[in-house]
Structures are given as C-alpha cells and as structure tokens.
PAZAPA-4460 file (N, C-alpha, C; in steps of 0.05 Angstrom, whole numbers, plus 32768, in hexadecimal, padded with zeros to 4 digits):
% residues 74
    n_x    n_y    n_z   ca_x   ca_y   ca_z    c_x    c_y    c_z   seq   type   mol
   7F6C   7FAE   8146   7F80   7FC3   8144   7F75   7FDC   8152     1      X     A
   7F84   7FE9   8168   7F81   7FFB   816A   7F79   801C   815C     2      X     A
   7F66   802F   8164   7F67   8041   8150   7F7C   804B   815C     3      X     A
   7F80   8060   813C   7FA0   8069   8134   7F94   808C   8131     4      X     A
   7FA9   8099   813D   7F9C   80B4   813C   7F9B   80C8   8127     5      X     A
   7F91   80D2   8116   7F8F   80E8   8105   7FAF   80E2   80F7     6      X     A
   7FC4   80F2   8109   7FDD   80EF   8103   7FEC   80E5   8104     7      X     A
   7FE5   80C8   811A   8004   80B5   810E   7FFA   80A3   80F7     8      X     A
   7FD7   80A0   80F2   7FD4   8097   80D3   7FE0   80A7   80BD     9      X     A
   7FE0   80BC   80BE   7FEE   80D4   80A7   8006   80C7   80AA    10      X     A
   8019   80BF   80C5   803E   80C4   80B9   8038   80A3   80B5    11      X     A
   802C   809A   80C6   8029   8074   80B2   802A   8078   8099    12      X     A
   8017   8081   8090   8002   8090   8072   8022   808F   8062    13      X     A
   8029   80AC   8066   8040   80AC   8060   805F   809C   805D    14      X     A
   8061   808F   8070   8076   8078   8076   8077   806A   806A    15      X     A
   8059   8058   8061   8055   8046   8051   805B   8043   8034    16      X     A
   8052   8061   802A   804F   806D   8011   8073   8073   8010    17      X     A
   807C   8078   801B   8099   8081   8014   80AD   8063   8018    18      X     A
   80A4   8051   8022   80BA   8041   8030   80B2   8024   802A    19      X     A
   8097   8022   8037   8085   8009   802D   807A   7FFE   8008    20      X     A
   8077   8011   7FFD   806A   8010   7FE0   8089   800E   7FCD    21      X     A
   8099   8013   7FCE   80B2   800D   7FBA   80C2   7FF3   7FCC    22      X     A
   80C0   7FEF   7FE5   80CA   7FD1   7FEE   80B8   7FB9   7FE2    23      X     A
   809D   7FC1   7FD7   8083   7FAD   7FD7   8091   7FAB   7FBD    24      X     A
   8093   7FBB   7FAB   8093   7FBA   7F8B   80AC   7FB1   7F8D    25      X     A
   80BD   7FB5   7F92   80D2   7FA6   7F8F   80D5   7F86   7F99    26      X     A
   80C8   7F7D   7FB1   80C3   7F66   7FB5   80B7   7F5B   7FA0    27      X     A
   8097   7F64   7F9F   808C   7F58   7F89   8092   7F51   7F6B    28      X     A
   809E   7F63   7F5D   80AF   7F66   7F40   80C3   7F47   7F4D    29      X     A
   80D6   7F4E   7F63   80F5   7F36   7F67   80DD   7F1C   7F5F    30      X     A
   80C7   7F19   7F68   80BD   7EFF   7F70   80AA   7EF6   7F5F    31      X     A
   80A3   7F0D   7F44   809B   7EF8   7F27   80AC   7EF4   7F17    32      X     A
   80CA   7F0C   7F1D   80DA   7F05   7F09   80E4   7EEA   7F13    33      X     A
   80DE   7ED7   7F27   80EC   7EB8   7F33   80DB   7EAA   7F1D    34      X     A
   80D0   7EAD   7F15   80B5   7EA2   7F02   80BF   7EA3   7EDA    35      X     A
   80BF   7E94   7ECF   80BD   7E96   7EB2   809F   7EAB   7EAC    36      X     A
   80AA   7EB1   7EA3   809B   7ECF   7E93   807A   7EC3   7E90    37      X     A
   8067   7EC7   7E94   8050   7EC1   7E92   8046   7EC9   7E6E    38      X     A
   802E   7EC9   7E62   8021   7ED9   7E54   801A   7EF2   7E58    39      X     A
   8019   7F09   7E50   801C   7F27   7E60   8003   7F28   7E64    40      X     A
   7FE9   7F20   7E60   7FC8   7F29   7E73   7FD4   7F16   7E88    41      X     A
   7FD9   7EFF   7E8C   7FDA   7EF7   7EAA   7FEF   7F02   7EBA    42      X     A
   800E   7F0B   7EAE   801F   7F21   7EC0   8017   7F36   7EC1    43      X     A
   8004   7F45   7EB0   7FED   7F63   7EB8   7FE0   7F59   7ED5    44      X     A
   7FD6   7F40   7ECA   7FBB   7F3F   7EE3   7FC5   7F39   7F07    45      X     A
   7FE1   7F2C   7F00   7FF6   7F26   7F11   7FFC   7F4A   7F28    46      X     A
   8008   7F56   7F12   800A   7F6F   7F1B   7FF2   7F83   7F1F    47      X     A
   7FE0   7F7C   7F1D   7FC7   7F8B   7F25   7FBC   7F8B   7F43    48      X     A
   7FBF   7F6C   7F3B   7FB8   7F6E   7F60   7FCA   7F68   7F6E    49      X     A
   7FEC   7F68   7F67   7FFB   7F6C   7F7D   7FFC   7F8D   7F7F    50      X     A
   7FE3   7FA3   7F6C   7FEC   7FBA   7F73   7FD4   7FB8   7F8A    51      X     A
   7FBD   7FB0   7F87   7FA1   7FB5   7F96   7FA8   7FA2   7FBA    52      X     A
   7FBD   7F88   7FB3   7FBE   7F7F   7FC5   7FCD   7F8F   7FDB    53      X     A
   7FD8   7FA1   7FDE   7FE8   7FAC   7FF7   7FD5   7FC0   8004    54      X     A
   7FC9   7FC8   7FF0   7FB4   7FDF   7FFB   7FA6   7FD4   8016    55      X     A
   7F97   7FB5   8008   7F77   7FB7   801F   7F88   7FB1   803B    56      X     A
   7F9E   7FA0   8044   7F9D   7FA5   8058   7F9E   7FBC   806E    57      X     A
   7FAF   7FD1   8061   7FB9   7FEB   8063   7F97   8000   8066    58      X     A
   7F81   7FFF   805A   7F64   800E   8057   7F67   8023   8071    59      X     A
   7F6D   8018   8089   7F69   8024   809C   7F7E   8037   80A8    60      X     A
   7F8C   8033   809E   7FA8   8044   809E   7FA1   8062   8089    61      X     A
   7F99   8060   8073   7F96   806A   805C   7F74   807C   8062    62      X     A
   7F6E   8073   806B   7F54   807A   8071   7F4B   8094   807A    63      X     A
   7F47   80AF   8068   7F46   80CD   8077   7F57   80E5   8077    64      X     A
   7F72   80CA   8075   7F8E   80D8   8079   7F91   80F4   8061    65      X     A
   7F86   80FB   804D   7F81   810D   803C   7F6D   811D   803F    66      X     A
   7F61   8118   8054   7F4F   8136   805B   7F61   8145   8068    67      X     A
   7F52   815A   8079   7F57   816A   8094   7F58   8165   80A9    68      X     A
   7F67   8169   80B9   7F6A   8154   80CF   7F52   8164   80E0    69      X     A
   7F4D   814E   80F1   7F34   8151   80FF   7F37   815F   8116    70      X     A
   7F2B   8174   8121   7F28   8194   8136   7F37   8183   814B    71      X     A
   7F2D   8169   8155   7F3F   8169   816A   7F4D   8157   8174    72      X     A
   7F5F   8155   815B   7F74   8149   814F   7F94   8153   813C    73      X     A
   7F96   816F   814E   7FAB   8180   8147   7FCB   817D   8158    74      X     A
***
C-alpha cells in the first residue's frame, strides 16, 4: 500500500468512522441475526471481535490521525 498523507488518512479516518462503522454493524448484527440465537458468552464473544475485527485491517489508516499534523504536511 502506498503511504497515505497526513490528510487524506484524517478524511479516510473520518469517512470510515462516519460511513464505514454503522454499514459494518449493521451488516454484522443482519448476519447473526440469520443464525438461531446462540448462548449470550458465545454471542458476547461473537460481537467482540466483530468489534476488534474491522479495526486491524484499517491500523494504518488510523495511525497518528489524532495528533498534530506534521510541519510539512499543512
């Protein structure tokens, strides 16, 4: 992957967080409710790491974007 500069990681950053993260949860929720109801520790553990799972590929996107942007990168 190409590096991504200071600021189009921020409006990715952003994009994702506004547009990407409620399409995920909603996918994910449609696609255990296809499923008979589990025991609730294994639908906890279900939903735990479909929350941890979207993150790692994303690390690099996410990565900085909450500092200050860098002197010469304005």
């Amino acid at each position: 992957m190409a590096k991504l500069g200071y600021r189009t990681r921020r409006r990715l950053a952003l994009l994702i967080l506004i547009v990407g993260i409620p399409v995920y949860i909603v996918v994910a929720t449609t696609i255990v409710t296809l499923f008979d109801r589990p025991p609730i520790l294994l639908e906890l553990l279900i939903y735990v790491v479909l929350g941890i799972v979207w993150a790692l590929p994303l690390r690099a996107v996410f990565k900085g974007v909450g500092r200050e942007a860098p002197p010469d990168d304005h």
